[in-house]
Structure formats: C-alpha cells, structure tokens
LOLONU-6185 format. One record per residue (C-alpha): residue number from 1; residue in one letter; x, y, z. Coordinates in pm, 1 decimal, padded with zeros to 6 digits, always signed. Example, Ala and Ser with C-alpha at 12.3 -4.5 7.8 and 13.67 -1.06 7.14 Angstrom:
! LOLONU-6185
NODE seq type        x        y        z
NODE   1    A +01230.0 -00450.0 +00780.0
NODE   2    S +01367.0 -00106.0 +00714.0
***
This chain:
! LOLONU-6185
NODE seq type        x        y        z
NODE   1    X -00243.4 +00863.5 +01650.2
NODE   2    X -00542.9 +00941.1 +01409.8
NODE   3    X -00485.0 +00724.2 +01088.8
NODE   4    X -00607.4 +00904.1 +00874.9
NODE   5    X -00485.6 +01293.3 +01016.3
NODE   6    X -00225.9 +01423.5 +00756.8
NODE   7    X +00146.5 +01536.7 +00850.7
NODE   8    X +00199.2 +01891.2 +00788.2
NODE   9    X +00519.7 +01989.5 +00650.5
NODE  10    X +00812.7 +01926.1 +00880.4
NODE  11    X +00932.5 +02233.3 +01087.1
NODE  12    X +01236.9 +02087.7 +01181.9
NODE  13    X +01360.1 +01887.8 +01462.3
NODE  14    X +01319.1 +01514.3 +01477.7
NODE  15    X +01074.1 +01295.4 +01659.1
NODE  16    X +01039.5 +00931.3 +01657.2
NODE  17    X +00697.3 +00854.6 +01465.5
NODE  18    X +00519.2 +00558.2 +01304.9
NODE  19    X +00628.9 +00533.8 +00988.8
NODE  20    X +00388.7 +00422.7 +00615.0
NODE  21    X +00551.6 +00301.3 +00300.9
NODE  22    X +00392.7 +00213.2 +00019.4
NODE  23    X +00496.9 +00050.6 -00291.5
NODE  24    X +00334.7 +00197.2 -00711.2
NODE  25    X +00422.3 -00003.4 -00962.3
NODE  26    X +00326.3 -00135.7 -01298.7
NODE  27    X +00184.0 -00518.8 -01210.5
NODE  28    X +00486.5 -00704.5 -01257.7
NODE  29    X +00739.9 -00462.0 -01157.5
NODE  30    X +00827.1 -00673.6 -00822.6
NODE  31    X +00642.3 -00478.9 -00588.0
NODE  32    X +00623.2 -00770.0 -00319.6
NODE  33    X +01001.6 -00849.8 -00369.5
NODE  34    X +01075.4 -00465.7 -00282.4
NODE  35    X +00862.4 -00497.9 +00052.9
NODE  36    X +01014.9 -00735.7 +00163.7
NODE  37    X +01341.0 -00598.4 +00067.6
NODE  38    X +01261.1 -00259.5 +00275.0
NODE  39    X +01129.7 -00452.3 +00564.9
NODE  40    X +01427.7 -00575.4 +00630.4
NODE  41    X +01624.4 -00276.5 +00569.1
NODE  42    X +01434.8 -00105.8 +00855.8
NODE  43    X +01498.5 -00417.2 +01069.4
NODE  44    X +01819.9 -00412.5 +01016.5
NODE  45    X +01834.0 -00069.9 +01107.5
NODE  46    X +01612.4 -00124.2 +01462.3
NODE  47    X +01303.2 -00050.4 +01354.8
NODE  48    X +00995.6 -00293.5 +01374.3
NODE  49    X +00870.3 -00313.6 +01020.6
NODE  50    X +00594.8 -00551.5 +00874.8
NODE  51    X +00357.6 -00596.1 +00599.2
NODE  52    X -00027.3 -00554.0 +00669.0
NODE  53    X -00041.3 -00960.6 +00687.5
NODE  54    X +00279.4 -00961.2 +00939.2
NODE  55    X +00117.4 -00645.2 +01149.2
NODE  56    X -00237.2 -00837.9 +01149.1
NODE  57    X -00223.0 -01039.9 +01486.4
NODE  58    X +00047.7 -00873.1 +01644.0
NODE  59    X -00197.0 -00529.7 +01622.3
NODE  60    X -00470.0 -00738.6 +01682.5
NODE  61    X -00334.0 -00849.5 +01998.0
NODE  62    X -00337.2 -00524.3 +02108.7
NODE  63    X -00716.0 -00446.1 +02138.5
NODE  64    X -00926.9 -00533.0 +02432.2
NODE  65    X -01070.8 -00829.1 +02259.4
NODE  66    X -00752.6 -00941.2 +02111.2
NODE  67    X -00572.4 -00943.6 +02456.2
NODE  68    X -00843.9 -01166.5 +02590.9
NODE  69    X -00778.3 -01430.2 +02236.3
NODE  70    X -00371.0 -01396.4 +02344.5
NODE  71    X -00431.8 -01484.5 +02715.9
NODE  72    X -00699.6 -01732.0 +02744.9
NODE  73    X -00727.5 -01886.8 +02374.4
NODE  74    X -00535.5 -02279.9 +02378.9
NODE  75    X -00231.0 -02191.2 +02062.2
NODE  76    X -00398.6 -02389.5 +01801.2
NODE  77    X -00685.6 -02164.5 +01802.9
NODE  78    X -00449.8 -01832.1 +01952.0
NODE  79    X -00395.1 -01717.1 +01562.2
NODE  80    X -00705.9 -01809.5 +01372.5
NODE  81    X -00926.4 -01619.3 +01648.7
NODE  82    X -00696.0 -01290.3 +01647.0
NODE  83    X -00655.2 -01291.9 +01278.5
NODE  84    X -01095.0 -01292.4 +01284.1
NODE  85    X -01029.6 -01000.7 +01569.4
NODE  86    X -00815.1 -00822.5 +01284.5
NODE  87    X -01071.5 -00898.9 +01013.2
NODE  88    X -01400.4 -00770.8 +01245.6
NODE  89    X -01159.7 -00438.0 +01288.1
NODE  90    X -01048.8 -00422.5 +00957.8
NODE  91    X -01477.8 -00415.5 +00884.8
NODE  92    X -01534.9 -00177.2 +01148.9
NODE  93    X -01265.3 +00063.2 +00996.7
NODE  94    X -01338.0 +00061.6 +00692.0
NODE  95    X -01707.5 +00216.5 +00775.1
NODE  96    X -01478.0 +00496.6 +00966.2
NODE  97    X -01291.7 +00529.9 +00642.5
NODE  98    X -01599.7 +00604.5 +00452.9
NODE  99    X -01754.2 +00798.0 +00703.4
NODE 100    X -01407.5 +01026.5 +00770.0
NODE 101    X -01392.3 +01059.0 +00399.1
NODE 102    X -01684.9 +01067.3 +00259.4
NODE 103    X -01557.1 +01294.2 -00034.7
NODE 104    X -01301.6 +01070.2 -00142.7
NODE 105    X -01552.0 +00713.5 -00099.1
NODE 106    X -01802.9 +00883.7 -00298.2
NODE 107    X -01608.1 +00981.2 -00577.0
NODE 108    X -01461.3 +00596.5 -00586.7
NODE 109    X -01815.3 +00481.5 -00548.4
NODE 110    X -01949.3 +00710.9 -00837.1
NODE 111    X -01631.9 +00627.7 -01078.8
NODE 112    X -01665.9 +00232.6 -01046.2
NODE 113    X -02017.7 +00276.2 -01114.6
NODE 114    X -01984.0 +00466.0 -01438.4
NODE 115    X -01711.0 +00218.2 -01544.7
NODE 116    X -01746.7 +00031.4 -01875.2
NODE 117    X -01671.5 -00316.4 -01686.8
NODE 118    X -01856.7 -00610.0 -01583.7
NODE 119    X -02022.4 -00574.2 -01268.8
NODE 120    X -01823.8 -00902.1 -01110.7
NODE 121    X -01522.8 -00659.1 -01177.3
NODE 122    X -01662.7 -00330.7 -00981.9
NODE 123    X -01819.9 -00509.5 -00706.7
NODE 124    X -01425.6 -00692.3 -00694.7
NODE 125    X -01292.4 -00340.7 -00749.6
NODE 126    X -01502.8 -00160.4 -00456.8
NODE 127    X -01495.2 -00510.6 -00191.5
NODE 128    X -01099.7 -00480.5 -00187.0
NODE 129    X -01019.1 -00118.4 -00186.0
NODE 130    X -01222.2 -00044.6 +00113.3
NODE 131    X -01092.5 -00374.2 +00302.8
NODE 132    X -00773.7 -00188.0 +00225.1
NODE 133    X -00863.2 +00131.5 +00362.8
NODE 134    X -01035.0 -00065.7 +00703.2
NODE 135    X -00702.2 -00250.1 +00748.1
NODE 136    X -00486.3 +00056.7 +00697.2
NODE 137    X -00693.8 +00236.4 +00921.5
NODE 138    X -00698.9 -00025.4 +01186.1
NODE 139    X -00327.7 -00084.7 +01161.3
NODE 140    X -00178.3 +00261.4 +01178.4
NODE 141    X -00427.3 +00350.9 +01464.5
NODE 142    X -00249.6 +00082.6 +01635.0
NODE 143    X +00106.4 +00110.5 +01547.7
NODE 144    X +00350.8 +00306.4 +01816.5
NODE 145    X +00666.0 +00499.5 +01796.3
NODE 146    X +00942.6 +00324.4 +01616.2
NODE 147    X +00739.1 +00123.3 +01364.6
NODE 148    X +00711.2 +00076.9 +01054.4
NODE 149    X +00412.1 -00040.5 +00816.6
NODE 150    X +00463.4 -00162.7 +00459.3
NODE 151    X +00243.3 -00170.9 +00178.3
NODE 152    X +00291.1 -00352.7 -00151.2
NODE 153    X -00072.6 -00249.9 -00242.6
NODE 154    X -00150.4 +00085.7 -00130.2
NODE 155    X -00376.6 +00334.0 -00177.5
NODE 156    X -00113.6 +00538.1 -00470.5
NODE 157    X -00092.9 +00123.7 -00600.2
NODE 158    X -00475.9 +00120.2 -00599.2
NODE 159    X -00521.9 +00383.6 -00873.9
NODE 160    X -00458.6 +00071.2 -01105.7
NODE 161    X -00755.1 -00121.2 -00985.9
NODE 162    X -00949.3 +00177.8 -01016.6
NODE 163    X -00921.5 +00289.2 -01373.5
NODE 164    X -00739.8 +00010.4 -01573.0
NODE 165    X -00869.7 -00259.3 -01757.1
NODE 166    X -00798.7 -00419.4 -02110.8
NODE 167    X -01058.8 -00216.4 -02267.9
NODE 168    X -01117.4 +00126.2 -02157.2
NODE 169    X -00881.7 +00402.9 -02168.4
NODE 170    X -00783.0 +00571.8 -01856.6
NODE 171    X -00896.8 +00879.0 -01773.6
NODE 172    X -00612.2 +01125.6 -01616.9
NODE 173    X -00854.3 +01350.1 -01485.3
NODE 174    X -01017.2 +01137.1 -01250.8
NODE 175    X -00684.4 +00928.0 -01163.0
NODE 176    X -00545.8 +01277.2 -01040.7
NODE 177    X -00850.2 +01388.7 -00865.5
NODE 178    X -00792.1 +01043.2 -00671.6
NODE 179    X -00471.2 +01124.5 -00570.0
NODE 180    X -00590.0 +01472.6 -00452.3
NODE 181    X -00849.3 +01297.3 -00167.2
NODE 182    X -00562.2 +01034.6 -00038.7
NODE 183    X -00412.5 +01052.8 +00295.5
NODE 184    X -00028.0 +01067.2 +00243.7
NODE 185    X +00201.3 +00830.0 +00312.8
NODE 186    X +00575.5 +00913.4 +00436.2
NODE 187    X +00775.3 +00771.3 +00134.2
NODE 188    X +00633.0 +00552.1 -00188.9
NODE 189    X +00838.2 +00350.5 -00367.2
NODE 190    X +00840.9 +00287.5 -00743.2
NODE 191    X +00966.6 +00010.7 -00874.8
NODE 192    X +01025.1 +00058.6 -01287.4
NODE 193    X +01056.6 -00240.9 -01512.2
NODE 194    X +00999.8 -00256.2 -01883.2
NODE 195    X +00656.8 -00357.6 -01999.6
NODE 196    X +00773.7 -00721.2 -02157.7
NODE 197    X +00960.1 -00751.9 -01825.8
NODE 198    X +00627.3 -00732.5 -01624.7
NODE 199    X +00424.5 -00950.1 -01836.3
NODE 200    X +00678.6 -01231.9 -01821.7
NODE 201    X +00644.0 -01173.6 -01479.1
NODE 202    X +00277.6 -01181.0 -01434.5
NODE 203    X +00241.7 -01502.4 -01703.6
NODE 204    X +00569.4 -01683.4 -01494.2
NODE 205    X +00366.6 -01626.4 -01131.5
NODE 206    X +00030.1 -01713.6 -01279.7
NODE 207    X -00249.9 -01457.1 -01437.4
NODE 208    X -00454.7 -01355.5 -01134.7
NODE 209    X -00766.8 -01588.3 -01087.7
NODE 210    X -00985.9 -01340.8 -01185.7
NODE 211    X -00816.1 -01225.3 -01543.4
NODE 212    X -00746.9 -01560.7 -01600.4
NODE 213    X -01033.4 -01524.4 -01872.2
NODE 214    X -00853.2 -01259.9 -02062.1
NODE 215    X -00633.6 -01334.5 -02392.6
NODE 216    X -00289.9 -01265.8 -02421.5
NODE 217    X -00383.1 -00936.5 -02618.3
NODE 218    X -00650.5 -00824.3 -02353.7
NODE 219    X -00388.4 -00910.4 -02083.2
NODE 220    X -00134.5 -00707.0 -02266.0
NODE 221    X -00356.5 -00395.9 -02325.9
NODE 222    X -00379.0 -00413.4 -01945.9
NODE 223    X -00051.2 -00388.0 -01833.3
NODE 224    X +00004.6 -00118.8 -02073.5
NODE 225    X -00325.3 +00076.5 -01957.8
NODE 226    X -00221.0 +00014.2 -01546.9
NODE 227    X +00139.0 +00153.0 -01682.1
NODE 228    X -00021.9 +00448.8 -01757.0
NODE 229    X -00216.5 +00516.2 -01479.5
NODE 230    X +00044.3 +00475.2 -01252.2
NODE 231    X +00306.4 +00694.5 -01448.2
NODE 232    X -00013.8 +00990.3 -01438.7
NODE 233    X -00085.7 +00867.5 -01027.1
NODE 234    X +00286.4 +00897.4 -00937.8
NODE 235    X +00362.6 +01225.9 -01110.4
NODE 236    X +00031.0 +01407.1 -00919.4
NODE 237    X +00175.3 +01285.6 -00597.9
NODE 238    X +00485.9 +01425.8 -00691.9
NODE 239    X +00305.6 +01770.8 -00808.5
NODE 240    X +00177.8 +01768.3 -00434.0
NODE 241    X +00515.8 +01708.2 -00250.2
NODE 242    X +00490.0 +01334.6 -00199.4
NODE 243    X +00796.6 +01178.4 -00111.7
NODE 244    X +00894.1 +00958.4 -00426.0
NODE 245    X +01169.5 +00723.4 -00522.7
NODE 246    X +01185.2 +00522.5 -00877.1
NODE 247    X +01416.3 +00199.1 -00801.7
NODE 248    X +01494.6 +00023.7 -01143.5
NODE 249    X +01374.7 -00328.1 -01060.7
NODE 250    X +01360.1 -00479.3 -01406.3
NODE 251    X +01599.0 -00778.3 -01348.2
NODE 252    X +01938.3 -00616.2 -01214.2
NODE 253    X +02094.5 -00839.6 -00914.9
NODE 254    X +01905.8 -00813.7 -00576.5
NODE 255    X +02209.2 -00711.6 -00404.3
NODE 256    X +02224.7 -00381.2 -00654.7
NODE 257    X +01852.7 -00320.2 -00575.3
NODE 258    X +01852.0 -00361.0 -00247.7
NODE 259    X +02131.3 -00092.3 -00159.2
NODE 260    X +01877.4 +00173.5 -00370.3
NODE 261    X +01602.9 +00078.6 -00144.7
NODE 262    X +01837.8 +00131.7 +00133.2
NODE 263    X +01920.5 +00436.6 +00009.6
NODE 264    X +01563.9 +00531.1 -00013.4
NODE 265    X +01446.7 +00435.1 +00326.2
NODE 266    X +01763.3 +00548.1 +00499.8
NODE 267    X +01659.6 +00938.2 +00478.4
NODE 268    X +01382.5 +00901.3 +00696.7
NODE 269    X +01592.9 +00762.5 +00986.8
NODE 270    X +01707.1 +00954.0 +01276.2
NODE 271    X +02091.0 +01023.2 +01208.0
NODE 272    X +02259.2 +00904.0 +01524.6
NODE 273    X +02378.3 +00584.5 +01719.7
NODE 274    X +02014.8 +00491.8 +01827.9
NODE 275    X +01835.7 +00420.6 +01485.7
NODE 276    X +01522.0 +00270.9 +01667.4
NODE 277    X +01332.5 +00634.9 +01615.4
NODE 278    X +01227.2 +00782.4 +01298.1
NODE 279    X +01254.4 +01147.1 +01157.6
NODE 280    X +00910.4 +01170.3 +00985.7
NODE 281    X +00685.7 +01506.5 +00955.5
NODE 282    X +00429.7 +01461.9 +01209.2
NODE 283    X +00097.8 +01418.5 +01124.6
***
C-alpha cells in the first residue's frame, strides 16, 4: 500500500484495510492517555494496534535489512540495531515525503521561515515534523491488513507546532491551507479539556525542555494560541469530510472516557463475529 495515496470515498462493501488514527488536541488535553486508551480498544477487538514507538521494530523487522538484525543479531544488540534500521528508514522516507509532496513541504518550509521565532525554534519546528512524516511513511508502507497505527502527534496535531507560539498570533489562512495538502487519516480524535485543565496538566508533567525558558504568562499565551489553531485545523478537516470525534477528556473517570473512544473507534470495524478486519474507504 502507497502511504501516502488517499482513500476515495467509500462505495460500499467492506474490506479489511490498514487502519490510521490520529489524535488533535490542545497540549494538555491527554492526548497520550487517549492512545493508549484506543490501542487497546482495537486489541481488544482483534486488531493489532500500536503507537509509532510500539510499530518501530516490529515494522522494522520486516525489511530486508531488518530480517537479517532479527536472525543473526545476539538479543542484547537484536533491538538497538532494528530500532537504527527504523531510524535510517524513517530518514530515507522522509526525503520521499518531500519529494511526493513537494507542494505541501514547501509551503511548511516557506511558513517556518517567515515565522517571527527564534531560529533554535524553526530549525526544532522543521527537524521533527519531517521525522514525523519519514516515520509515518515508513510505517504505513509496512503495515498489512488488520492493523492498526496510532498517532498521538499527527500531522492534524502538528498544525500546533507549526503556527503557535507565545507571541505571534495565528494565522487561519495558512493553518487551513495546511490542512488542504495533508494526506487523510481514517478517524482523528479530539480530546477537549478546558484551558486551566491543560495547563495544570502541562506544569504537573513538566514544561517541555525546550519552553522551559518561557514565564508562566508566555506559557499561558501558548496554550491559548495552540487552542486556537487546533479549533481552526479541526473544523477545515471537518469542512473536507474528515472523520472527526470530540471526546470530553477534561478529568471525567477513565472508565466514562474510555467507552466514548470505544464508541468512536467501533464504527470503523467490520460488523460481524470476526472483528480482526476493518471497514475503512480504501485508499
């Protein structure tokens, strides 16, 4: 499967695909507690699921070189080597990326440049979305029938990165104009907390060690900036058919929270005694 061909609309029928989730959410809204909440719905269910780190050796051990690192490599060294396998892919695939989309890289490329930031934060800003693209790339090239990939920071999620910071304000032409160029994944999650909610959050976990410079006002502009960007990111995605669910996840019990995301992932899975396939549009 091309990673990076798009589904067209389902015609009916259903046919057990790969399946892409990815998670949009203000920082602090519990994106990484909702992955791993839908990865194991979909296990329980008979599907394969795993994050980008959980799918990294495992796909890795699928290539030519990785398959040599699984047979003849002594274990201490077995998962270092095939997670450097993963990373040398993840390189090689995010040239691809570039090169497959060349409208979409540019206009990241031009927009960080033109940002009022430091240059520490756009090189930071570039380096990680297109290590992000090469992984995603690389993993759903790999990935069979009757799996399932999730991502807590994906390319809807990235839109943050990409146009908030604590000083500048967002502009909603270019976040939508983003959206426009991004391959499409088969559901995104939102998870929706209130804005004190994520920044007790964020200052609970630990400030990221690269805003760990910023004031408590600077840190707070922030929030409310990425906030914005991904209410104006989710609502394009929606104006272009994207499958979207909003799961309040702003401190109710996980139990409660975890039968929405059921109920969000559920849809996409085949009807019938043998839940291993998945009813997704094919690409």
């Amino acid at each position: 499967m091309s990673s990076d061909a798009r589904r067209p609309d389902h015609a009916g029928g259903n046919s057990s695909r790969p399946l892409v989730i990815e998670l949009a959410g203000t920082p602090g809204a519990g994106k990484t507690t909702l992955a791993a909440e839908i990865v194991g719905q979909l296990d329980g269910a008979g599907v394969q699921a795993t994050t980008i780190v959980g799918a990294a050796r495992p796909q890795a051990a699928r290539t030519l070189p990785g398959r040599a690192v699984a047979r003849l490599a002594p274990g201490g060294l077995r998962d270092p080597l095939l997670w450097q396998v993963f990373y040398a892919y993840g390189t090689v695939n995010a040239a691809g990326f570039a090169s497959a989309r060349p409208t979409l890289s540019g206009r990241i490329l031009r927009h960080q440049l033109s940002r009022p930031i430091p240059w520490s934060m756009k090189r930071h800003t570039l380096f990680w979305f297109f290590q992000l693209a090469g992984r995603r790339r690389f993993l759903t090239s790999m990935m069979r029938d009757g799996e399932a990939l999730v991502i807590d920071d994906g390319f809807l999620h990235r839109s943050v990165a990409l146009n908030a910071s604590p000083s500048e304000r967002p502009d909603d032409g270019s976040i939508g104009a983003y959206v426009d160029l991004l391959p499409r994944p088969d559901l995104v999650i939102r998870p929706v907390a209130d804005r004190d909610v994520c920044l007790r959050r964020i200052r609970d976990r630990g400030v990221w060690p690269h805003s760990r410079h910023l004031t408590d006002t600077e840190l707070e502009n922030y929030v409310a900036n990425a906030e914005h960007v991904i209410d104006v990111a989710v609502e394009r995605a929606r104006s272009k058919g994207w499958n979207v669910v909003e799961i309040d996840n702003g401190g109710r019990e996980l139990a409660e929270v975890g039968s929405e995301t059921g109920d969000a992932v559920r849809p996409l899975l085949r009807d019938d005694p043998e839940p291993r396939a998945l009813a997704i549009e094919p690409r």
